[in-house]
N, C-alpha and C positions, 0 to 999 in steps of 0.2 A: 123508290130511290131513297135509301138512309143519309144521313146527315151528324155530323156533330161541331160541336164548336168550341173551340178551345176558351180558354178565360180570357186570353188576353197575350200577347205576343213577347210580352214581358213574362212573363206564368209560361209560354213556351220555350223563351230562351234558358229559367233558371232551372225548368224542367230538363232541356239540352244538356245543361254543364252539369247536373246532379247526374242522370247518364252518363254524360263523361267521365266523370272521379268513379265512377266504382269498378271496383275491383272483381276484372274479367280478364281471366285466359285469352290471350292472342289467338284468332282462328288459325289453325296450319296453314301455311302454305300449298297453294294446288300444284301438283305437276305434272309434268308430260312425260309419257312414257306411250312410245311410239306415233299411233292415233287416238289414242285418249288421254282423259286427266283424271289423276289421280287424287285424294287426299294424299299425303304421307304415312296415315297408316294402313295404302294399300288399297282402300274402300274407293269403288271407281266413283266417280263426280259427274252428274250430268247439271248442266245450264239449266236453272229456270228464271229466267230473265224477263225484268220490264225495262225498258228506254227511262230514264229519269232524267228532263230537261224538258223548260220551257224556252220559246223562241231562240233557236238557234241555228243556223244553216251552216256544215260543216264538208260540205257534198264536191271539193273540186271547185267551187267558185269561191274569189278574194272579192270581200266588201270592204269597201274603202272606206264607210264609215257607219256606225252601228253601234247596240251593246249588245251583252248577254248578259244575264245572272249565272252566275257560280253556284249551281243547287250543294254542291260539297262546302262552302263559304258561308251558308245559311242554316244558323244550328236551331234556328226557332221552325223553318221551315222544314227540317230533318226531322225533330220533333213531332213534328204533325205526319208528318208523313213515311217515316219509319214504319212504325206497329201498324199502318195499313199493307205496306211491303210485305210485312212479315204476315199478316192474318193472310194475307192474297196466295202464300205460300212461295214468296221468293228466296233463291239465294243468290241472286246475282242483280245486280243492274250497272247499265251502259249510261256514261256519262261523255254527253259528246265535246267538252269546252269546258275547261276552268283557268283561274286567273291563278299561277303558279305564286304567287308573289302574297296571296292571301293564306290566311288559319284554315285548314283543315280537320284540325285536330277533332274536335267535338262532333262533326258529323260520321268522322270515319269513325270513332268510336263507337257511336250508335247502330252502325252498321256493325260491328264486329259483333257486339251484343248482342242482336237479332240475327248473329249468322247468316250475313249476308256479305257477300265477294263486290269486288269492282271490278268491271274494263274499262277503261280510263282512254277514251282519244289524246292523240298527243297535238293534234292542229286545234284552231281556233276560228271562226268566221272571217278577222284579219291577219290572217298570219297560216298559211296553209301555202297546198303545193295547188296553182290554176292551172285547171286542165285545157283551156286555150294559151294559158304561154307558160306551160312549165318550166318550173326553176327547182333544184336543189342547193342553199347555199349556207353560208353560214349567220348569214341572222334566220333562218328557219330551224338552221342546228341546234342553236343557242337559247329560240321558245323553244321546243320538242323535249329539250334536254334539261328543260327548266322542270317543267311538267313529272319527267321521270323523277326527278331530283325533291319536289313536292312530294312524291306517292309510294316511291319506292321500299320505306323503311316499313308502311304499313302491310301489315302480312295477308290482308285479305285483299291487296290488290292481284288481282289475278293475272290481270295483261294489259299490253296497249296496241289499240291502232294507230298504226303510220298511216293513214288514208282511210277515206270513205267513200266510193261510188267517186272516185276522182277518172279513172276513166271506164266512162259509161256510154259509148257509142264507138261504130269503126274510126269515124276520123277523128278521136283523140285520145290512142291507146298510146302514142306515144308518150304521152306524159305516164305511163306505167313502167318507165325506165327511170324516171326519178322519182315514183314513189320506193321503187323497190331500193333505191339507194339510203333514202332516207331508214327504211327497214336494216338495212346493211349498219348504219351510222348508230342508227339507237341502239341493236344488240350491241355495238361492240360497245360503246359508252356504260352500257350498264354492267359490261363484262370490266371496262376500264375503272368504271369506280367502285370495281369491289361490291357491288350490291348483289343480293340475293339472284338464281335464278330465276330472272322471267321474262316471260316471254312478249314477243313483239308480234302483231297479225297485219291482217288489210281485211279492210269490208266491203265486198263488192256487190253491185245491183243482179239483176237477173237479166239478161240481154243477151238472147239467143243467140245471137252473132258474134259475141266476145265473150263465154262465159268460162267456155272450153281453156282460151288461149288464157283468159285471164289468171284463171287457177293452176294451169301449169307454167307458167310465166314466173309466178312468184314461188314457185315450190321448187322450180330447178336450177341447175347450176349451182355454185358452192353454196354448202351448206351454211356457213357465215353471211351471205347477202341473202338468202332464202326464208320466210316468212314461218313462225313458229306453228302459227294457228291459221285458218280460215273463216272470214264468217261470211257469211251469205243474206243479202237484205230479199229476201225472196215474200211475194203476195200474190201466187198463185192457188193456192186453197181459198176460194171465197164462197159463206154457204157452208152448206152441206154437204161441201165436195167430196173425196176420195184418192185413197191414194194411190191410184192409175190415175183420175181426170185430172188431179193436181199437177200431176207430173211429178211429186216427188218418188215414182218410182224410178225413173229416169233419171231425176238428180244424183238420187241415191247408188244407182248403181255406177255413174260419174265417178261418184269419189271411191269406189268401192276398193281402190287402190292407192288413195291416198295418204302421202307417209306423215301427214301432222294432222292432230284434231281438226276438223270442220264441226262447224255449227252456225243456226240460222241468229245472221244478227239482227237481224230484223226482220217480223214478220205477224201478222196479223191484217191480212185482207179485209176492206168495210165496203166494199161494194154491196154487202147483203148486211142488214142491220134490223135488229141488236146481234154482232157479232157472237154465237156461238163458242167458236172456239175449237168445234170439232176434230182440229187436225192435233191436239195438244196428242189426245191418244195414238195418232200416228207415229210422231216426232217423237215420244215414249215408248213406242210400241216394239216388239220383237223384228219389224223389218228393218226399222232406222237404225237401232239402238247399236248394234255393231257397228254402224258408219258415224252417228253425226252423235256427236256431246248435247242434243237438248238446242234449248232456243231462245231468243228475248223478244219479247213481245211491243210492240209500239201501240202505244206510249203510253205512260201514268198519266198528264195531264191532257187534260181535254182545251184543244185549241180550236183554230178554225178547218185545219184536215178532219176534223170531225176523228182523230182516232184514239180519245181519250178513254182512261179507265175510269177517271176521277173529273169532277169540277171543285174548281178550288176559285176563290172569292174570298181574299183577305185572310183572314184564317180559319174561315167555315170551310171543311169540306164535305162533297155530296156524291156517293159511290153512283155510281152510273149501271144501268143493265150490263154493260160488260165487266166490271167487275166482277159482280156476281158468278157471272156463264166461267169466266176464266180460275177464277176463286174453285169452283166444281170440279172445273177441269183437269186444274193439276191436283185436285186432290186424288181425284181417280186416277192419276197415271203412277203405275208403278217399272218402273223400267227395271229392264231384268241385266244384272251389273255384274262383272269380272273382274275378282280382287287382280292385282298388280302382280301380282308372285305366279298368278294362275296364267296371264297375259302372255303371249308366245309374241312378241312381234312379226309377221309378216312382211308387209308393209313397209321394207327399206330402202327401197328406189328408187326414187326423186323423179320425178313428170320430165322428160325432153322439154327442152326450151322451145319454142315456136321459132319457124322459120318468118322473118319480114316478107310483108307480099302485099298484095293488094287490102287485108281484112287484118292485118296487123303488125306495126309500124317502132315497136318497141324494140332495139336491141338488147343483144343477151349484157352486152360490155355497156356497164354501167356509169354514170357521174363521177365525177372524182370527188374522194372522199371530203367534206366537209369540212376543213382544218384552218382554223382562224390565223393558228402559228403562219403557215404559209402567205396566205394574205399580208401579213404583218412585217413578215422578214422582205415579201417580195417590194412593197412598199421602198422601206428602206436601201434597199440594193438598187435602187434606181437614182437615173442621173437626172432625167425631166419630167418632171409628173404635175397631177393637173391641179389649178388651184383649188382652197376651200372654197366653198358657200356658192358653190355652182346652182343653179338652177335646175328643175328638170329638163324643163329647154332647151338653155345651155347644153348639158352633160346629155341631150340625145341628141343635138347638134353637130355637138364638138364628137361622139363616137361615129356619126354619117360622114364627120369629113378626115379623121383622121384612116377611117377604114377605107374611104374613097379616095384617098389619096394611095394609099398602100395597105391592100388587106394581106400582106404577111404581117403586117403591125399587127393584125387580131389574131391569128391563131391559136396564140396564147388562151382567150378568153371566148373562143365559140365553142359551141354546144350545139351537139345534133342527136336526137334522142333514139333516131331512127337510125342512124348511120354506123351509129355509136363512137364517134370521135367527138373527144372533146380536151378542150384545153386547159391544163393545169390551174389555171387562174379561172373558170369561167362560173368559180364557185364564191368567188369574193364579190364584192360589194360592188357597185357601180363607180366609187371615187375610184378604189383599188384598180377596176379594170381597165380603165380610164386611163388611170396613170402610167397603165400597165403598154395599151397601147401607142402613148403617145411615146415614154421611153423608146419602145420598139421604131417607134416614125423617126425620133433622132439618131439612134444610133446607123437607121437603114439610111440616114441622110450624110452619114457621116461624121455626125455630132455637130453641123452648120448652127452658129449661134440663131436664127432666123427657123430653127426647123423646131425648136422650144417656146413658141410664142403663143402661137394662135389668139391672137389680138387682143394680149394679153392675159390669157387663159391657163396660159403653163407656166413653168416654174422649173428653172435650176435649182438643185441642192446637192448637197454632199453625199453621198452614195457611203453606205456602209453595209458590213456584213457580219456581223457576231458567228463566235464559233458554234452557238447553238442553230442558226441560219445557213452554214452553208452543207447541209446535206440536205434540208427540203431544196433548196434551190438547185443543187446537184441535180435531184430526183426531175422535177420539173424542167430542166433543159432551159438555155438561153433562150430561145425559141416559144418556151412554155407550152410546149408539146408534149413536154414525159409525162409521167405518170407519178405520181406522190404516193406513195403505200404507207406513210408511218401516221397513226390515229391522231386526234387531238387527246390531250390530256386533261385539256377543260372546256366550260361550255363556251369559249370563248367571250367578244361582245354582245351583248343584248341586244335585239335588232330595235329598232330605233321604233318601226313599226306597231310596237307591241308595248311600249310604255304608255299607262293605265290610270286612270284614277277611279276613286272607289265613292259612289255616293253614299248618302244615308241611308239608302234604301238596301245597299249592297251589291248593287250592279255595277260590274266591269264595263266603263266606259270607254273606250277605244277612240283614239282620237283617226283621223286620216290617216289611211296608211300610204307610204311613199312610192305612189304604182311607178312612176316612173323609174324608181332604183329600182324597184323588185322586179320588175316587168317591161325594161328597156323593148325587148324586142315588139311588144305589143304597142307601147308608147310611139317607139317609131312610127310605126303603121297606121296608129293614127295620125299621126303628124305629118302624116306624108311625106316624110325627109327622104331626100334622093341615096341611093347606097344605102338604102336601110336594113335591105336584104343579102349583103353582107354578114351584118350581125344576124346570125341565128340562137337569140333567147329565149 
């Protein structure tokens, strides 16, 4: 096991910034051209990829409270661990969590210089889509779009995920109807703000039961909601396996139809240790190399899953047996590549959607779009809406009884991911929806001064409508039943959620996030409030 140590964390940081300033050619941009990616001059690109992050769970579950470090925020800790990247033989690493609202600047640099790409998740440990009570909404819109808005100008960002292994079992593939909206929201955001092409994916686990539905779920239907790339978190090669006992010849010939790049986003089996590595030759080899773009390997640092390349202890670090095996491995892989000009497309015809059934629960008809505008306007266009500084309590209270008194007052604001109806408004905020439904309870009461109360909880105001307001609300129906087609034009508000403070050390501290806005319907459920089931969030 080799070792080195830096001088000193200061000597690493001025070492960072002198990296920074010099003067280095932008890496091209990757692109996609049918099921592979290209350089720009044609030179096809395959993935060699390590996971770069410590302590971070980004998998379909919201933590209500926690931190992570921002390894792209940390130019002392890029520093040290760049030129191991680069010796290991990477050009790619998977960054699952940053804090959009920090400097960048100096780590992506480093990366650009050692010729190394990002894929950049766009969720965060607080602030993602929960595979027990999926939401798509606009403070999720407003982090995602943060994130893009961070990374975008840099030209070695390759991509982002909208989701990770968010649904990984039968009973909660339905939340795979608001990942793939979120997918829908971010391309066209990046199409809105005029940023360079690229592209938007989802990473899913290996689950024999959903792997099928999962991949052609997000590949079919318009191609504007449909998923640019694919990645695959797959650890079936452990050992000295093969590739028939792996099963990646089965995987392989899965996609062998697939009209956008696939490749494994994670993958490095340790049930047999010191990890080998073996399969790198596969995943390089003449059977994959037409199907899957290459692969990332988990993980750089060495934590308690035991799946580390490295140990890292302040600023000493210490290469592990897998380093090494992996370091061999991609040296040996030569993948055999097809310039862009040589490249014939086949592969133009999107996966059938899956039918809903008993093994999967997701419809094809998606969320409605993410638009803060709407929320905003709907707000104001109302005659009784609910007071500020509500409680969670309160506000899952007052939604169980204004829905149980009258659930056409909701329709506006439910959400069925299976059904696929969903209500114009069920994308806004908890006050928003609120106010949304209790309007609806006065007007359906007749506008009874006594039906704007609720024991003091609502609130008359003066209703107005700007001429920039009355076509979403058009769109959306009295009812808020319609359908809203026109995008946002910005990221709208910051979800409240996700405001941050930064220690000395450089970790993104996350204070509680507010389960009960974000996750009324679950909230309910534990609160056992009567009519909870009503509300479908």
């Amino acid at each position: 096991m080799k070792s080195f140590r830096l001088a000193s964390i200061a000597a690493a940081a001025l070492s960072g910034a002198l990296f920074a300033t010099s003067v280095t050619a932008d890496l091209p941009p990757i692109v996609i051209k049918g099921s592979h990616f290209f350089f720009e001059n044609g030179t096809e690109f395959f993935i060699r990829g390590v996971a770069y992050q410590q302590d971070v769970n980004s998998n379909g579950t919201t933590s209500t409270t926690g931190t992570f470090t921002d390894p792209l925020a940390d130019s002392a800790g890029c520093s040290r661990d760049i030129p191991l990247l680069k010796e290991l033989g990477t050009n790619t690493i998977r960054v699952y969590a940053i804090n959009a609202s920090l400097d960048h600047s100096a780590c992506m640099q480093m990366l650009q210089d050692a010729g190394i790409y990002l894929i950049q998740d766009l969720s965060n440990p607080s602030s993602s889509i929960n595979r027990d009570s999926p939401t798509w909404t606009t403070e999720l819109f407003a982090d995602y779009a943060a994130v893009i808005d961070a990374m975008a100008n840099y030209t070695n960002v390759l991509g982002f995920f909208a989701g990770n292994e968010v649904s990984n079992d039968v009973n909660n593939t339905n939340a795979s109807a608001f990942v793939k909206a979120a997918v829908r929201d971010m391309k066209s955001y990046i199409k809105t703000k005029n940023y360079r092409s690229i592209g938007v994916g989802y990473a899913t686990n290996d689950n024999a039961d959903i792997r099928i539905d999962l991949a052609h779920y997000f590949n079919c239907g318009d191609p504007a909601d449909a998923i640019d790339f694919w990645g695959y978190n797959i650890y079936s090669w452990c050992g000295d396996s093969s590739y028939t006992v792996s099963g990646y010849d089965q995987r392989t010939a899965e996609f062998a139809n697939y009209s956008v790049p696939a490749f494994f986003a994670e993958y490095g089996c340790n049930t047999v240790q010191p990890r080998q590595f073996t399969e790198v030759q596969a995943i390089y080899g003449e059977n994959m190399t037409g199907v899957w773009s290459g692969g990332i390997v988990y993980m750089y640092f060495q934590e308690t899953n035991d799946y580390g390349l490295v140990s890292v202890t302040g600023d000493t670090v210490s290469k592990l047996p897998d380093f090494t095996a992996l370091s061999k491995q991609l040296a040996l892989a030569t993948p055999s590549s097809t310039s862009s000009a040589d490249y014939v497309v086949t592969n133009t015809v999107a996966q059938a959607c899956p039918a809903t059934g008993a093994d999967w629960a997701a419809a094809s008809n998606l969320p409605p779009i993410a638009n803060a505008d709407v929320c905003t306007c709907m707000v104001s266009s109302l005659s009784c809406v609910a007071a500020t500084g509500l409680s969670d309590n309160a506000t899952a209270t007052l939604f169980s009884t204004v829905c149980g008194l009258d659930s056409s007052a909701c329709k506006g604001i439910n959400t069925n991911g299976t059904t696929g109806v969903y209500g114009a408004y069920s994308m806004c905020n908890s006050y928003q929806k609120l106010s949304f439904s209790m309007d609806q309870y006065y007007k359906n009461q007749g506008k009874a001064s006594t039906a704007c109360d609720f024991g003091g909880q609502a609130k008359i105001q003066t209703a107005s409508t700007s001429s920039s307001c009355s076509g979403l609300l058009n769109q959306a129906g009295s009812a808020g039943t319609g359908t809203v087609t026109t995008v946002p034009t910005g990221t709208g508000a910051a979800s409240s959620g996700t405001s941050s403070k930064t220690s000395a050390a450089g970790a993104v501290i996350i204070p509680r996030f507010d389960t009960g806005f974000l996750h009324l319907g679950a909230y309910l459920l534990a609160a056992g409030i009567a009519g909870a089931g009503m509300i479908l969030l």
